[in-house]
Structures are given as structure tokens and as C-alpha cells.
Backbone as a chain_set.jsonl record, in Angstrom:
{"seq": "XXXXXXXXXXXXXXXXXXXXXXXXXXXXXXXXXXXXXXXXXXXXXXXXXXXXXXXXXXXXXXXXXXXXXXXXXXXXXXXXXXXXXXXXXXXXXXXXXXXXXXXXXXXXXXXXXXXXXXXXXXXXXXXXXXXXXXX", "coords": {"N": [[134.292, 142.248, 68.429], [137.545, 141.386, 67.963], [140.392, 143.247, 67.903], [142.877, 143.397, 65.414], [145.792, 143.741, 64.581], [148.686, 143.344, 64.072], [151.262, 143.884, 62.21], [153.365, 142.786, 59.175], [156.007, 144.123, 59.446], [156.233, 144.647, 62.159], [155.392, 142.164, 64.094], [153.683, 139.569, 65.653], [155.141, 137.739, 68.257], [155.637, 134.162, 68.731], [155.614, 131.447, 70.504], [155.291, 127.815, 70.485], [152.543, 125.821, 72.228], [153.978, 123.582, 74.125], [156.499, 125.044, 73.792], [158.749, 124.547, 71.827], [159.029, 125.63, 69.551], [159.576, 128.52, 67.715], [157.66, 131.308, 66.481], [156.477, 133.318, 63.822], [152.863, 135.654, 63.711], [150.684, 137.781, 61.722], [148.995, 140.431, 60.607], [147.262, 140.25, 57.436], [145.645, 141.204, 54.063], [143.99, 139.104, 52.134], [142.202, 138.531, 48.905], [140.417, 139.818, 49.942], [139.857, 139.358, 52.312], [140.272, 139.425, 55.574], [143.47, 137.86, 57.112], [145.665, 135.415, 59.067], [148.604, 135.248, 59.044], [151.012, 133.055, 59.54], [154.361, 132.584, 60.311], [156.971, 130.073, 60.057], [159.543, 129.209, 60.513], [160.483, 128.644, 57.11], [158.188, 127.969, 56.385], [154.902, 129.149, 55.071], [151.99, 130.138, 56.619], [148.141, 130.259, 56.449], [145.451, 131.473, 57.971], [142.024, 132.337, 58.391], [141.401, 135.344, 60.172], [138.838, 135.253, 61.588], [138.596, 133.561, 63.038], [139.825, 133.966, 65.328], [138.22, 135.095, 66.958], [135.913, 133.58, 66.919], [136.779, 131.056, 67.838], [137.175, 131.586, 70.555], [134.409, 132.263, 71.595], [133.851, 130.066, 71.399], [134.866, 128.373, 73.371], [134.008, 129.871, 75.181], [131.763, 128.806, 75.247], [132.451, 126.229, 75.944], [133.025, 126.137, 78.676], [134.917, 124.792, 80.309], [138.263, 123.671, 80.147], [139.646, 122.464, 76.812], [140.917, 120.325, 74.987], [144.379, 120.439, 72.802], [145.441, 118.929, 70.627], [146.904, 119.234, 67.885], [147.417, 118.993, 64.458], [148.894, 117.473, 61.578], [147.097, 118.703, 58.346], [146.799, 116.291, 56.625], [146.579, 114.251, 58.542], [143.949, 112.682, 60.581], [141.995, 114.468, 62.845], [141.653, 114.493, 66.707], [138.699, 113.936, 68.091], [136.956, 116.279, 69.391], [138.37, 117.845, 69.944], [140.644, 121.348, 70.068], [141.934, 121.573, 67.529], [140.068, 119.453, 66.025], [137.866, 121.176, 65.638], [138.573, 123.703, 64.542], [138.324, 122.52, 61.939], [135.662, 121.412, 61.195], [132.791, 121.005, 59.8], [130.445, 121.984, 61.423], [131.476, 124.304, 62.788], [131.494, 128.221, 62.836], [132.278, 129.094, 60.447], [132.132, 127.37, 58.921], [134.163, 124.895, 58.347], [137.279, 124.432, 57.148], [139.822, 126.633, 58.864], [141.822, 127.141, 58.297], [143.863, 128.1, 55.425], [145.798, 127.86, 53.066], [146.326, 125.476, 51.005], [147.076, 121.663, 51.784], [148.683, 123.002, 53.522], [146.859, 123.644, 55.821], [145.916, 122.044, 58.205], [146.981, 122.231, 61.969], [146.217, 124.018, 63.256], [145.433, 124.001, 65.77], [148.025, 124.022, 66.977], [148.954, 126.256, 66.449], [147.295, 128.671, 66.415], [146.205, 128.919, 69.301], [148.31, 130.006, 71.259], [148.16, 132.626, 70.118], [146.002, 133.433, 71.366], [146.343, 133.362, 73.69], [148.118, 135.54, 73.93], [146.596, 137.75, 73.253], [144.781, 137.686, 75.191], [143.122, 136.276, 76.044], [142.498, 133.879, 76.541], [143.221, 130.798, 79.252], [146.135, 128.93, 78.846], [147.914, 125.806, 78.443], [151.522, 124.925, 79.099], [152.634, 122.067, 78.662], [155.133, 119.535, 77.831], [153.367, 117.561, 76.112], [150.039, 117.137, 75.124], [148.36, 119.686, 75.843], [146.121, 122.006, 76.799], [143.461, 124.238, 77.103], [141.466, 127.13, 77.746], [138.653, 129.703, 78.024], [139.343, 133.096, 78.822]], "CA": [[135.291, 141.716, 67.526], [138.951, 141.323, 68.548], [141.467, 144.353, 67.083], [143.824, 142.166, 65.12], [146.766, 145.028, 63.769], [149.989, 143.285, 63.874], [151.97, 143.913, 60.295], [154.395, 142.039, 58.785], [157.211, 144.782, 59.976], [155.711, 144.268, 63.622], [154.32, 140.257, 63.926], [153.478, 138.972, 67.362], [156.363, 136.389, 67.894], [155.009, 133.714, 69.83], [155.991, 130.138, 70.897], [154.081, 126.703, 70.299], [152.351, 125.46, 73.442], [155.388, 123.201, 74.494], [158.012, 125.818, 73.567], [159.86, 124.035, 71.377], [159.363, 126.461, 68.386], [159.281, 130.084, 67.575], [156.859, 131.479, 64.718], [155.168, 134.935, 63.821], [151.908, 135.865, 63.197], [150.848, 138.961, 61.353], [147.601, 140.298, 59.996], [147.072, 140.558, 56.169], [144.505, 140.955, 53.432], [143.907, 138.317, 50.924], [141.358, 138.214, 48.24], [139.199, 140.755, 50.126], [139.705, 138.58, 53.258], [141.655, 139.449, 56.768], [144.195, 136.735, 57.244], [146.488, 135.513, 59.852], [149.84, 134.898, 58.173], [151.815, 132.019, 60.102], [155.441, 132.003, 59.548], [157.489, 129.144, 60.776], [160.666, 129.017, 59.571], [160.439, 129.123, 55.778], [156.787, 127.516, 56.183], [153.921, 130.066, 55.639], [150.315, 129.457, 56.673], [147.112, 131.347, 56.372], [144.092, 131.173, 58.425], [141.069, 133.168, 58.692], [141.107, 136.064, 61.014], [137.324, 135.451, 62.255], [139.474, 131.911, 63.867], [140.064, 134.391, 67.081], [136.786, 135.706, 67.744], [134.847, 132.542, 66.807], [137.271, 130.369, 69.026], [137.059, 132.194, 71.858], [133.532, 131.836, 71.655], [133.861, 128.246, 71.364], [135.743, 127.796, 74.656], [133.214, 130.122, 76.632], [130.533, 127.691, 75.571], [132.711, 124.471, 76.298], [133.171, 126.273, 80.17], [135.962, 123.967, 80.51], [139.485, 123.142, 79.078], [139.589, 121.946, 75.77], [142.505, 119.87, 74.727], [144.523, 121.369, 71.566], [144.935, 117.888, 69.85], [147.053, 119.874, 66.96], [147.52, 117.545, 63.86], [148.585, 118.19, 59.908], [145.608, 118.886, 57.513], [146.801, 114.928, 56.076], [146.481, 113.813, 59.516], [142.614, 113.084, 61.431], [142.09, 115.338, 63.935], [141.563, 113.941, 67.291], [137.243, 114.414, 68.303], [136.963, 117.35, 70.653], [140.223, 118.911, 70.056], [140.685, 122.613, 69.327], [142.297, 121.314, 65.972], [138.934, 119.654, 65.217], [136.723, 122.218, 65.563], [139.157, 124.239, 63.496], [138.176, 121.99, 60.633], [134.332, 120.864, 61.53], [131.693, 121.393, 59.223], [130.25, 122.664, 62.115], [132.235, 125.758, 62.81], [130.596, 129.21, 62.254], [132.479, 128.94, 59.03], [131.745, 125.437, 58.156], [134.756, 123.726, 57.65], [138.642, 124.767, 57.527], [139.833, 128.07, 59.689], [143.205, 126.9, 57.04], [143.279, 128.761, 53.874], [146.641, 127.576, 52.718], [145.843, 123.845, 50.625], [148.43, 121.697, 52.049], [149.052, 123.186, 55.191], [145.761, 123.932, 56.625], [146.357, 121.865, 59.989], [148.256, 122.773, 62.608], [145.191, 124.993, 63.668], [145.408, 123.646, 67.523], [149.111, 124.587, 67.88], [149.418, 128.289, 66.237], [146.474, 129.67, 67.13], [145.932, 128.925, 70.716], [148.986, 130.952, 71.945], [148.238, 134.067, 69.941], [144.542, 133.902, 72.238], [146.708, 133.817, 74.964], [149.038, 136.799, 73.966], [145.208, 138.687, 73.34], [144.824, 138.206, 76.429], [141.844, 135.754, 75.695], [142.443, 132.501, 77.031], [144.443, 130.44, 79.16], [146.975, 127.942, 77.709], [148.793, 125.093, 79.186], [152.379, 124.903, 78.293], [153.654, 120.805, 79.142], [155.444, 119.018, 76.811], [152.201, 116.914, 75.455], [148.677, 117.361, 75.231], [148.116, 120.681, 76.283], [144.714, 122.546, 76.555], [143.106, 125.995, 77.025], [139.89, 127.384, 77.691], [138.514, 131.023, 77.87], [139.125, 134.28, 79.929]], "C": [[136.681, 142.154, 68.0], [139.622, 142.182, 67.407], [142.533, 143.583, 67.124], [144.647, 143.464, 64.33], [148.436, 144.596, 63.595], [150.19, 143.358, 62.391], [152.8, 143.019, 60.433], [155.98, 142.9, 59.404], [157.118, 144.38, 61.381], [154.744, 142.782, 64.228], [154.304, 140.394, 65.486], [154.421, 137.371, 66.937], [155.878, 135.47, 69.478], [155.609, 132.134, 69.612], [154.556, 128.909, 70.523], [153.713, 126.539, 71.811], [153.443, 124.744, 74.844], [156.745, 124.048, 74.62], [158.897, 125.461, 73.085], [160.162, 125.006, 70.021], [158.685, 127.623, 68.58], [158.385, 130.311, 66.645], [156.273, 132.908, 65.128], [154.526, 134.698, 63.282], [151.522, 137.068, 62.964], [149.412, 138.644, 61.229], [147.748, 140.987, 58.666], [146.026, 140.847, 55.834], [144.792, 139.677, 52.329], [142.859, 138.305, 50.503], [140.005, 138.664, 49.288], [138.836, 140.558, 51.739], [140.776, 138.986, 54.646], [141.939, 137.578, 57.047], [144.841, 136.783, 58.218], [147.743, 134.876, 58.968], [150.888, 134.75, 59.105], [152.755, 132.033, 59.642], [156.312, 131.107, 60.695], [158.619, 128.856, 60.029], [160.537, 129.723, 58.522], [158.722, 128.974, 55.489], [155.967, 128.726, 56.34], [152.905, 129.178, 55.497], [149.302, 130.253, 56.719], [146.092, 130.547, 56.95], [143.493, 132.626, 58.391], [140.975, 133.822, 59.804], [140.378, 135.874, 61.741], [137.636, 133.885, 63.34], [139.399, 132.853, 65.375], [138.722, 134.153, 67.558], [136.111, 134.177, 67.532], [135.817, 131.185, 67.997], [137.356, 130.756, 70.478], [135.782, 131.722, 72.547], [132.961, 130.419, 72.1], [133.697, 127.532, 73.206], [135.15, 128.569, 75.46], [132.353, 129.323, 76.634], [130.958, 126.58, 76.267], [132.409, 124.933, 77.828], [133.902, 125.516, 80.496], [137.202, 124.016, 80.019], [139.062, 122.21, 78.283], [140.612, 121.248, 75.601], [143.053, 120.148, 73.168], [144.165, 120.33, 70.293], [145.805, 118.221, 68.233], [147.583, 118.532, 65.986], [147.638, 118.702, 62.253], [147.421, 117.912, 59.521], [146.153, 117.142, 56.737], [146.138, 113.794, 57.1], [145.098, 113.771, 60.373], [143.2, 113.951, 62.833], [141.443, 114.768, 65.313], [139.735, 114.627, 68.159], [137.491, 115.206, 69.515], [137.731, 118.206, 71.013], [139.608, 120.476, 69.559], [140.838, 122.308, 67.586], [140.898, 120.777, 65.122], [137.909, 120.589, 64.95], [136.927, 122.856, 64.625], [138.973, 123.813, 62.155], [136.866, 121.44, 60.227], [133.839, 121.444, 60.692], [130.544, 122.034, 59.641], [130.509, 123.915, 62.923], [131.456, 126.894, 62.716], [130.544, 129.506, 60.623], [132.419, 128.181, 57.98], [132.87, 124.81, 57.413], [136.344, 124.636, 58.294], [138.748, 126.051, 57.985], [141.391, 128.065, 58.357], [143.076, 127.262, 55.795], [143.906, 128.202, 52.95], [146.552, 125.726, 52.285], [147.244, 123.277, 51.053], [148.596, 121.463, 53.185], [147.798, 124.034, 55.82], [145.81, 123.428, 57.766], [147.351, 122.88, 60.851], [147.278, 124.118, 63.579], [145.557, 124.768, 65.409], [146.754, 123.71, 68.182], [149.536, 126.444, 67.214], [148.336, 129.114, 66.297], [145.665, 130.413, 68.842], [147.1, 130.16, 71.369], [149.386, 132.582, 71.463], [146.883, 134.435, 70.91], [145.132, 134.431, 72.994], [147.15, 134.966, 75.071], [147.746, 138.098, 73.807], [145.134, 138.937, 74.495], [143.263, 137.139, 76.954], [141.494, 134.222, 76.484], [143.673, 131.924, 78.044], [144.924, 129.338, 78.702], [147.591, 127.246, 78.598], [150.085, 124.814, 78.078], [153.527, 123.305, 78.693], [153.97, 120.252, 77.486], [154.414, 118.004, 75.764], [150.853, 117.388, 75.915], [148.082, 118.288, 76.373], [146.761, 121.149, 76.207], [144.618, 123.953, 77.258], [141.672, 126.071, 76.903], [139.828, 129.1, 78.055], [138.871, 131.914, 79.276], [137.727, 134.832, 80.425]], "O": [[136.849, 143.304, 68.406], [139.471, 141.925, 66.213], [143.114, 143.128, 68.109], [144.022, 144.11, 63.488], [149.275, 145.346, 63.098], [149.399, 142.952, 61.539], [153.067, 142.449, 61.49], [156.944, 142.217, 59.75], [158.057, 143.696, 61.789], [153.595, 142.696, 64.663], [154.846, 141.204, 66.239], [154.436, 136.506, 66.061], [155.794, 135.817, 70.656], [156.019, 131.78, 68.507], [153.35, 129.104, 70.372], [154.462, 127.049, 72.644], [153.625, 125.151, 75.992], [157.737, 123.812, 75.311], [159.999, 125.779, 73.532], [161.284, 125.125, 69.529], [157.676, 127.857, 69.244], [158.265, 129.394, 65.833], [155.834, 133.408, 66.164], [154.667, 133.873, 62.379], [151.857, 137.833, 63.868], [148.753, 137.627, 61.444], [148.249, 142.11, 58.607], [145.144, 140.916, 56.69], [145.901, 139.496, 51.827], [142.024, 138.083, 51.379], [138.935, 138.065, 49.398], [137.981, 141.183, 52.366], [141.989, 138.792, 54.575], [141.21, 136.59, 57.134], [144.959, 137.908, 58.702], [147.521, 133.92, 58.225], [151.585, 135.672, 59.529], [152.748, 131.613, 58.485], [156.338, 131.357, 61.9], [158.57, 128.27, 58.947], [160.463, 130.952, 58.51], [158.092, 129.627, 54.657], [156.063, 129.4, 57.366], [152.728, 128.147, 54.848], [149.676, 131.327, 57.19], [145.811, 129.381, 56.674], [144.092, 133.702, 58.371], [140.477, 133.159, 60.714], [140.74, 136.163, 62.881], [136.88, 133.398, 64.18], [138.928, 132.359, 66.4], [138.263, 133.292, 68.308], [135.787, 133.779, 68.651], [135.199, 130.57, 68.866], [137.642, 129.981, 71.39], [135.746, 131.072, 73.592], [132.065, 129.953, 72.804], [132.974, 126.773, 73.852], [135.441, 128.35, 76.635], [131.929, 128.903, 77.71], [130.234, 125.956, 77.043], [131.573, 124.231, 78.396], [133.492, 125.269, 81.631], [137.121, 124.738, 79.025], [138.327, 121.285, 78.628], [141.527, 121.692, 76.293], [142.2, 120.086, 72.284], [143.319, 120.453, 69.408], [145.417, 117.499, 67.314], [147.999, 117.454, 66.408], [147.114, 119.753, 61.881], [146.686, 117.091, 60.07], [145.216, 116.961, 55.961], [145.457, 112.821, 56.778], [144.923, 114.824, 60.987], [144.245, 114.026, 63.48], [140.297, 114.443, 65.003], [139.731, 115.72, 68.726], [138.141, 114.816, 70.484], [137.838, 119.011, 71.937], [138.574, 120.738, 68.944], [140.099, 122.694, 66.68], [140.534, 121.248, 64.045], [137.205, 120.586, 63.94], [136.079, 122.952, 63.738], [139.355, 124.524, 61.225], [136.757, 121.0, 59.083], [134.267, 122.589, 60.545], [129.727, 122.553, 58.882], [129.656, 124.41, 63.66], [130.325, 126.515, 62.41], [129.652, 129.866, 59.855], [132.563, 128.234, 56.758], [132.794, 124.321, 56.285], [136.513, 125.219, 59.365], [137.844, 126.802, 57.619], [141.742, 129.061, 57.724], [142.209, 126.773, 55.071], [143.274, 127.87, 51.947], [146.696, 124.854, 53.141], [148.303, 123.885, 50.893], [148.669, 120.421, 53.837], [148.021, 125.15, 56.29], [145.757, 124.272, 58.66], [148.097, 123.818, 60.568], [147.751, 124.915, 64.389], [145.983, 125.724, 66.058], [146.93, 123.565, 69.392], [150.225, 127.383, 67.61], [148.51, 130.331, 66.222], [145.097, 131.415, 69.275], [146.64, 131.157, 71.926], [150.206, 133.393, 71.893], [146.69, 135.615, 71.204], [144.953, 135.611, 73.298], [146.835, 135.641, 76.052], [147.966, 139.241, 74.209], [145.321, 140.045, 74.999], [142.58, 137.297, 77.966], [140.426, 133.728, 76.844], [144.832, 132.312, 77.898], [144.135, 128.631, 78.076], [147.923, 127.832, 79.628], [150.002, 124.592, 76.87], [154.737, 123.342, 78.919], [153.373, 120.441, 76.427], [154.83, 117.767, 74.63], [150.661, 117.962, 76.987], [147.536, 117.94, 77.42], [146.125, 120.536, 75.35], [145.515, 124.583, 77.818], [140.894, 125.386, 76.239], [140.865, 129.703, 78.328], [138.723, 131.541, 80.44], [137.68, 135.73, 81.266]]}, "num_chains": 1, "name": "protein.A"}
């Protein structure tokens, strides 16, 4: 299991795949639950901690690049993407890695480049349809 310790005083400040935006990610508790707590601007977002370790996973099985595919939770998610998986009923968790109703997407652009900053994956950083697969 991946040692997830950033605080809110100390976030991991990390870029989208493209680099067009900044955002931190911290690690919380909620409701008994480790969280990742997305801030983007004014926007917060919460996903499920167990999102690292179980994506990682993911992307040693694929043995390939994945493509990220990132999309709002209003928005389908494109088949085979990181972003779908993130929301599959098939998951380890069965369903959303998004805790936050609302803003649950977005899974396939703010979680891929905290793998990378783990140290977990690598990441492609072009202006469109980027992808990533495991270390």
C-alpha cells in the first residue's frame, strides 16, 4: 500500500497532464475514510485514497499505455480510458473513485500526475489525449 501523508499545510502541487493548470492534492479523513482532497482554484474534489494503489494495479495488468480520456462526472467517459475505469462498476470499488456529488469526474486528469509524482507511473504531457501506464 502506497504512504499517502501530504497535509493540507504541505499538499503535493502538481500540474494537469497538458500543463495548463495548477492544483493541490492533500490527504484527509472523511467519515472514517482516507481521502484525496483536490483543490483547483476555488473547486474542491474528493476521491478515495485506495484510487492510487488500485490504479496502479490497473495499468500493470493493462502492460501498456492507457489513454487518460478525463471527462466531467455529467459527461460519458470515453471506453478504456483511465477516467472510465475510475467510474466502472467494475473497479475494485465498484463504481466512482469521486466522492464529491457533482464533481466526481475529472478522475483521468488529477489523479494520473500525482502517480507520477509517487513515482508510480509514467505520464505523457502533449496538449491532447495523453496516456500513462505503470513503473
Amino acid at each position: 500500500m502506497t504512504k499517502l501523508t501530504r497535509t493540507k499545510e504541505d499538499p503535493w502541487k502538481l500540474e494537469t497532464p497538458p500543463g495548463t493548470s495548477e492544483y493541490t492534492l492533500h490527504v484527509d479523513q472523511k467519515d472514517g475514510k482516507q481521502v484525496l482532497v483536490c483543490t483547483v482554484g476555488k473547486t474542491v474534489l474528493l476521491y478515495d485514497a485506495r484510487c492510487v494503489d488500485d490504479l496502479h494495479a490497473m495499468l500493470k495488468a493493462a502492460r501498456d499505455w492507457v489513454e487518460l480520456g478525463g471527462a466531467d462526472e455529467q459527461k460519458p467517459a470515453k471506453e478504456g480510458t483511465v477516467e472510465a475505469w475510475g467510474r466502472s462498476p467494475k473497479n475494485p470499488i465498484g463504481g466512482w473513485y469521486g466522492l464529491k456529488k457533482g464533481f466526481r469526474g475529472r478522475f483521468g486528469v488529477y489523479i494520473p500526475p500525482l502517480l507520477e509524482a509517487l513515482g508510480l507511473c509514467e505520464l505523457e504531457h502533449n496538449p491532447k489525449n495523453n496516456r500513462m501506464r505503470a513503473k
